[in-house]
N, C-alpha and C positions, 0 to 999 in steps of 0.2 A: 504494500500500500504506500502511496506517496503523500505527502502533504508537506504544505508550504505555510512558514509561522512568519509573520509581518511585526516587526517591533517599530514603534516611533519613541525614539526615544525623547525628543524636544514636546510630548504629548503623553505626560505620566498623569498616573490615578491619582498617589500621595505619597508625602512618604510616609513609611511604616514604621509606626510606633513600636517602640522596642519589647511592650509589654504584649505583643500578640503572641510571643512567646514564653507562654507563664503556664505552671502547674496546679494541680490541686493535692491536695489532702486531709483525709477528713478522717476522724476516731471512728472508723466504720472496718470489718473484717480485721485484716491483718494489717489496714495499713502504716499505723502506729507500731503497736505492740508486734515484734518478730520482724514488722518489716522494716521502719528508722531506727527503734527503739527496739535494743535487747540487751539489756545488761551482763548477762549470764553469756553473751554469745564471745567467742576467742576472739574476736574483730573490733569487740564493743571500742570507745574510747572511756575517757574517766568520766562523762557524762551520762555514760551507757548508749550512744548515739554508735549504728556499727557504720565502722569505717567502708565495708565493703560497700555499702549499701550509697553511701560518699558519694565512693570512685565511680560510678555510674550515674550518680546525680551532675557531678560538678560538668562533665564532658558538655551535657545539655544546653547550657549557660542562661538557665530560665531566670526570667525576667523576675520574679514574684513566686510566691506559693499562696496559694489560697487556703485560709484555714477558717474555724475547724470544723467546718462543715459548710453543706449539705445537710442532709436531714438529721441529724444528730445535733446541729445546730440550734436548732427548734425547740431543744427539751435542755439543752445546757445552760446551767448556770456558772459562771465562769470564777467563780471564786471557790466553788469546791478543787480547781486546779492551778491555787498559788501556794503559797508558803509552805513548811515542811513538809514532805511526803509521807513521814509517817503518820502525820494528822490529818488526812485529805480524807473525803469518806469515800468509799465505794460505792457506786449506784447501779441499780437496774438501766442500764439504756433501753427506754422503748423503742427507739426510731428502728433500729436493728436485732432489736434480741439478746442484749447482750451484758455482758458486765464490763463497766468501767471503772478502773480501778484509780481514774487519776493520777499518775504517773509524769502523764507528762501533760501540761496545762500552758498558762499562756508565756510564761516565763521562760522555759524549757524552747519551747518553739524558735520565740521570737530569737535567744540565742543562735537556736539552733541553726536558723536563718543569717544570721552574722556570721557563723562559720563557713558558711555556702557563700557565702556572697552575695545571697538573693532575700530580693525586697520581699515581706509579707503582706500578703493581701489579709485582713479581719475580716471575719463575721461578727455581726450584734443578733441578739437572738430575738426575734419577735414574733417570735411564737408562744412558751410561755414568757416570754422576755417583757420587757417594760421601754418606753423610753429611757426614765431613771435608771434602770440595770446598762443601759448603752452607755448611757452618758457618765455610769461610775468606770466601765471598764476602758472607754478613752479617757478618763482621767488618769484611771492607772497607768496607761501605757503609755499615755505622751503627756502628763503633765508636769509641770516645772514648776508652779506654786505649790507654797508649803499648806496642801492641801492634803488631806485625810486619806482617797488613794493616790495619790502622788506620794505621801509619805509612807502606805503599806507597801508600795514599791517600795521603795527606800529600807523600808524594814526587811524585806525578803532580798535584800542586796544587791538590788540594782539603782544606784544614785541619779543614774541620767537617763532621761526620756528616750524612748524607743525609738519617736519619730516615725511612727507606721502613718502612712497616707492616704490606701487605698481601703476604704470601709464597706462594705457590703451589707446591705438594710434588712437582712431576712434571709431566706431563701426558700425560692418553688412554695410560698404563698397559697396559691389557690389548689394547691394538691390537695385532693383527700387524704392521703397517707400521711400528710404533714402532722406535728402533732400542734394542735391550734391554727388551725390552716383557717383563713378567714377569707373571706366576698372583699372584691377588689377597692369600695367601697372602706368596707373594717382596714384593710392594709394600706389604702393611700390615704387614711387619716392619722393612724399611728406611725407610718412612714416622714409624711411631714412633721410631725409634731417634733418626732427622733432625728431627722436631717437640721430642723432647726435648732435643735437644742444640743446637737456635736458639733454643729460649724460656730454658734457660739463660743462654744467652748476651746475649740481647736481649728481657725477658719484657712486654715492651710490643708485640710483634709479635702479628699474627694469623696463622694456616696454613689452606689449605684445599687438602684432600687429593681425589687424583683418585676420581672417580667411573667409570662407565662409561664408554666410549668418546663412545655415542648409546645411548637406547633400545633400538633393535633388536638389540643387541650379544648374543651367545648369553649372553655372562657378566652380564648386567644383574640386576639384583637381590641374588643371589649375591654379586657382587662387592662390590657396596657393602653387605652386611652383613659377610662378613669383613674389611674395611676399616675399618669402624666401630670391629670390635671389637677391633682391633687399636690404631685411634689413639684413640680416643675422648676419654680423660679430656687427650689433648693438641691436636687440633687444634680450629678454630673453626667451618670453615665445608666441605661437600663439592661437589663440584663437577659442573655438567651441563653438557653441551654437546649442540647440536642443529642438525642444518640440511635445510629442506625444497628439495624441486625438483617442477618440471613437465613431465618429461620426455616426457609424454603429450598435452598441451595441453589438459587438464582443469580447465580454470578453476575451477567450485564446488567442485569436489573440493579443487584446491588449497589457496581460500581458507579450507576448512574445516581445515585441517593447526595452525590455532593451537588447536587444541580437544585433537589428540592433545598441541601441548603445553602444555595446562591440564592431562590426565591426567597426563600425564609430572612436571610437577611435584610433583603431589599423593600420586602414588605412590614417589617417592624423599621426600617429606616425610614420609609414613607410614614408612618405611622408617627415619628417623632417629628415629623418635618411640617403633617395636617396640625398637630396640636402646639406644634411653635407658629402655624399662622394664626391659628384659632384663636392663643393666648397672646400675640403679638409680641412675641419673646426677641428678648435681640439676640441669645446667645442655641448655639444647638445643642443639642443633649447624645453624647454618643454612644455606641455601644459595647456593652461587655460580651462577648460570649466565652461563658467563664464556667462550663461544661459543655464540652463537646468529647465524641469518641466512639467506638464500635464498642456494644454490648449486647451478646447475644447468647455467646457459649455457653458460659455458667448453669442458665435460665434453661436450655435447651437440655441440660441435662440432666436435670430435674433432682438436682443432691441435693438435700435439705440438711448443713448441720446440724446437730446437739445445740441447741437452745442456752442461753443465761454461763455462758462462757465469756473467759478475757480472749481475744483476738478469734472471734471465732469465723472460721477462713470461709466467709461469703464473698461471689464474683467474683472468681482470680480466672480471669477470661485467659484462655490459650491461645494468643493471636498467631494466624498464617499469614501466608502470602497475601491472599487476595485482602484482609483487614490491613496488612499493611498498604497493599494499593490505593484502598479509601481513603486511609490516615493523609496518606501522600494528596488523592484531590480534593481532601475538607483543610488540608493547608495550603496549598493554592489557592481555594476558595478567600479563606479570609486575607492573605495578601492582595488577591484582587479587589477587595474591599476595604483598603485598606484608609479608604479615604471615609467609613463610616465607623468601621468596627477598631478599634482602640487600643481595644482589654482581649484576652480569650485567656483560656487555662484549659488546658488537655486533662483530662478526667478520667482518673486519676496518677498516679506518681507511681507508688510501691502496691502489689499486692492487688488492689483493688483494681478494674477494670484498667490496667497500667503496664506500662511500657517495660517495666522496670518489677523483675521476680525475688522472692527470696525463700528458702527453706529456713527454720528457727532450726538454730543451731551451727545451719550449714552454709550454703551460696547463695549468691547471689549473681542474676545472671539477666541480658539483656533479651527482648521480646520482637519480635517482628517488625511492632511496628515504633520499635525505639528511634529508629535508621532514619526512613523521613523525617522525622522531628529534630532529630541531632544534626541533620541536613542543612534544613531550614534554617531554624533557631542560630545555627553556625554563619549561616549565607545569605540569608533570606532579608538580611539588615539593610535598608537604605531606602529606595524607594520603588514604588510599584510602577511597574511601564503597561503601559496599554497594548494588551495582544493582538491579535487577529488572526484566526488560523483557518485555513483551506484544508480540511482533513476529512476522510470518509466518516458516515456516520454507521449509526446499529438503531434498531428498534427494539423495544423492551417493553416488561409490562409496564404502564402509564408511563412511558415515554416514548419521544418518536426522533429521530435523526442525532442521538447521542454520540456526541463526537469520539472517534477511537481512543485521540490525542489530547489528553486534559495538559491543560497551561500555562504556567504562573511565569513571568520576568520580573526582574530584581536588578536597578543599575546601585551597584552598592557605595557605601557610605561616601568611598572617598572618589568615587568614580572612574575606577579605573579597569570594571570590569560589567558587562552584564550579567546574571547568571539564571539560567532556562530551568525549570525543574518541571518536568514531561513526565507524566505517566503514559505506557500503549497498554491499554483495558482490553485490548484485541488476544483474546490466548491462544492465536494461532497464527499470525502473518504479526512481522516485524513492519516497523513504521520508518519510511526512508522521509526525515525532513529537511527540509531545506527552509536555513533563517537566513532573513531578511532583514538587515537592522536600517534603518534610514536615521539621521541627523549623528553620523556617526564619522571618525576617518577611520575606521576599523580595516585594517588592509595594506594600510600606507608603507611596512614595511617591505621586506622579502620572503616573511612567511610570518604565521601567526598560530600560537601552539595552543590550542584549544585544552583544557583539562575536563575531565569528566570519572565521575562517582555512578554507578551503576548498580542497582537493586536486579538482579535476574537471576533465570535459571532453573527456577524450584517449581516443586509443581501446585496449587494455588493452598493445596492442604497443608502445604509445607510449614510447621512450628520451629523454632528453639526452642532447648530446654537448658537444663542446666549443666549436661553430659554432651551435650549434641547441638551447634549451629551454623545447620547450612545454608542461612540465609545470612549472608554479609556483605559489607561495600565490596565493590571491585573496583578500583582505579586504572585507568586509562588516558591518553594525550591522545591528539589527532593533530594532525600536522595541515593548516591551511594555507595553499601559494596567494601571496598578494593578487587581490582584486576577484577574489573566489570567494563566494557564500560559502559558508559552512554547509556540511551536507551530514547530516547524523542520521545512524539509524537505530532506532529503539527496538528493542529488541520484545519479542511477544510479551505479554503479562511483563511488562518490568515497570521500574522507577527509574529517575535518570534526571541528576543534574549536570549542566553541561556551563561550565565558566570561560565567556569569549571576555578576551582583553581588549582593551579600545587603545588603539594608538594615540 
């Protein structure tokens, strides 16, 4: 198959904010306990944070982690996880089934975060939460008056303010499974009342207030206009969250799923754009999508652990090839959007629905679809170029001319390269492209060595584990004579970043 990818680069989307490559983590499954957090484990450090478990983080260079929930959020009160450990209580977690033993809480984290080098994204809980329960735990964590939790900080030995920025107002709200889950209505009154009474407090913070559940949610749309119109002139950013499955073994179909979410974006961005006319706003309100990711495996296999357990090991999803292909077009996605969507966190980190494995005791080992995101995250920095691509398409269930060829461009930070990151969805004919860059001297030399990272090979059921992985980068050059387009060929079911240098 042939196709032809057209880049302008004097005619870019935006540039890409550094945070669309940020994680999550949430007190849910193993993704705490066994999997950051093992004390007992030979790797632990003096913190009990396993080092292994690190050396797989840091490679990412994520922007943020988002903490500590997700639905576990909902039901936390966040003072049962400060000061000594051995006077923390134990709780029943509803959200998950589980026991919390408190271990590690906001202190622990936020550390934990300074040793990574990565910013913390908070949750406030407003579920059983209160505005007053928000507004005592930004006290704690970024206060600087000799104030009551600014000074329990102080007591539990940390002198100086945290400085965390990015606030999250809830989470997944109108779910039923949520525990206090309220009508859009009950949450953009308690949303406002809580945005105003944090940015008081600390007006260098951001807020981004819950959105829908998922798309499909009955209250979608709806919801995030009364929401709008309720926080507006206080929060910054609203929030999507999405996760596809293949519960059918519909491969095209599947890999088509980054397309509903290119609509999905574009329809909550219009969404915020009617309600900034409507309220005659001067400023826009952008987006978080700060759960995204494939989630289907777990679910599909119908294991139910032991109940009221510490870390008890729900959704440790076995990602293949073809969930790394996805991975690969829901992060193209949000670069091409990159002129709405702001924020994202890949969901989750360790253990839970995550890129990133670990056995308690033993390894720790990287996933399928760790690779696109370490890609990305690594190259994906600078600004988004406008594509245009000529490529055969496929039809699928509810979709119709699905391009082979999915497409992201990136002219990076300091401009001195552009870099392609191509998926071919096609599992059976290789994709021969030929790019096109215009507003470019790309060529001026007497040749020009193209570099390229390469996801192929496998066949789409293909796993890592923690003995065995056959899915890995492959590096390559290609050699281009001045005044010759690049001519790449993606090779069936792969991934494929390709870095042309600009003269």
């Amino acid at each position: 198959m042939k196709a032809t990818l057209h880049i302008d680069i004097a005619n870019p989307v935006s540039r890409i904010d550094d945070r669309l490559f940020g994680s999550f983590i949430e007190h849910m499954g193993r993704a705490i306990y066994t999997g950051v957090y093992e004390p007992g484990h030979p790797l632990a450090d003096g913190n009990g944070f396993r080092r292994d478990t690190e050396e797989l983080i840091r490679p990412l260079g994520l922007s943020h982690i988002r903490y500590p929930g997700g639905n576990f959020l909902s039901g936390y009160d966040w003072l049962d996880g400060i000061g000594p450990k051995e006077d923390r209580p134990v709780r029943p977690e509803a959200a998950w089934f589980a026991i919390e033993p408190n271990q590690v809480g906001t202190d622990e984290f936020l550390r934990w975060c300074e040793r990574l080098g990565v910013a913390p994204m908070m949750g406030v809980n407003l579920g059983t939460g209160t505005p007053a329960s928000a507004a005592a735990l930004l006290e704690y964590v970024n206060g600087s008056l000799p104030t009551h939790y600014a000074d329990l900080r102080r007591k539990n030995g940390r002198e100086t303010p945290y400085g965390v920025k990015l606030w999250c107002l809830g989470n997944e709200m109108d779910g039923p499974w949520q525990i206090c889950a309220k009508t859009a209505e009950e949450y953009g009154r308690v949303a406002c009342e809580t945005a105003k009474l944090m940015k008081w407090i600390d007006p260098s913070i951001e807020l981004i207030a819950c959105g829908s559940s998922f798309r499909e949610m009955p209250t979608f749309g709806a919801w995030e206009r009364t929401v709008l119109r309720h926080c507006y002139p206080h929060i910054d950013y609203l929030s999507l969250h999405q996760y596809y499955a293949n519960n059918d073994g519909d491969i095209p179909s599947f890999l088509a799923r980054s397309l509903d979410m290119n609509d999905f974006i574009r329809e909550v961005a219009g969404i915020c754009g009617e309600i900034k006319r409507e309220l005659d706003a001067e400023r826009d309100i952008g987006l978080s999508f700060d759960e995204w990711n494939v989630w289907y495996h777990f679910q599909k296999e119908g294991y139910d652990p032991p109940k009221w357990t510490v870390g008890r090991p729900i959704e440790e999803e076995r990602y293949d090839v073809t969930d790394a292909l996805l991975v690969g077009c829901m992060l193209n996605t949000l670069i091409n959007n990159a002129d709405t969507v702001k924020i994202a966190c890949l969901a989750q980190l360790v253990n839970v629905i995550a890129p990133i494995m670990t056995e308690p005791g033993g390894a720790a080992w990287a996933q399928t679809i760790y690779y696109p995101f370490l890609y990305a995250s690594r190259y994906g920095r600078g600004t988004a170029l406008r594509t245009l691509a000529d490529a055969p398409g496929y039809d699928c269930a509810g979709r119709k001319d699905v391009p082979c060829m999915d497409c992201a461009a990136v002219l990076s930070g300091d401009e001195t390269e552009v870099v392609l990151f191509l998926i071919n969805r096609d599992q059976g004919q290789p994709v021969v492209c030929e790019v096109i860059l215009k507003g470019t001297r790309s060529g001026a030399g007497a040749k020009t060595a193209i570099g390229r990272i390469s996801l192929s090979g496998c066949a789409p059921e293909t796993a890592n584990t923690k003995t065995s992985a056959p899915f890995m980068p492959q590096t390559s050059e290609q050699i281009v004579p001045a005044g010759e387009r690049p001519l790449v060929t993606l090779e069936p079911f792969s991934w494929n970043m390709i870095r042309i240098p600009l003269a």
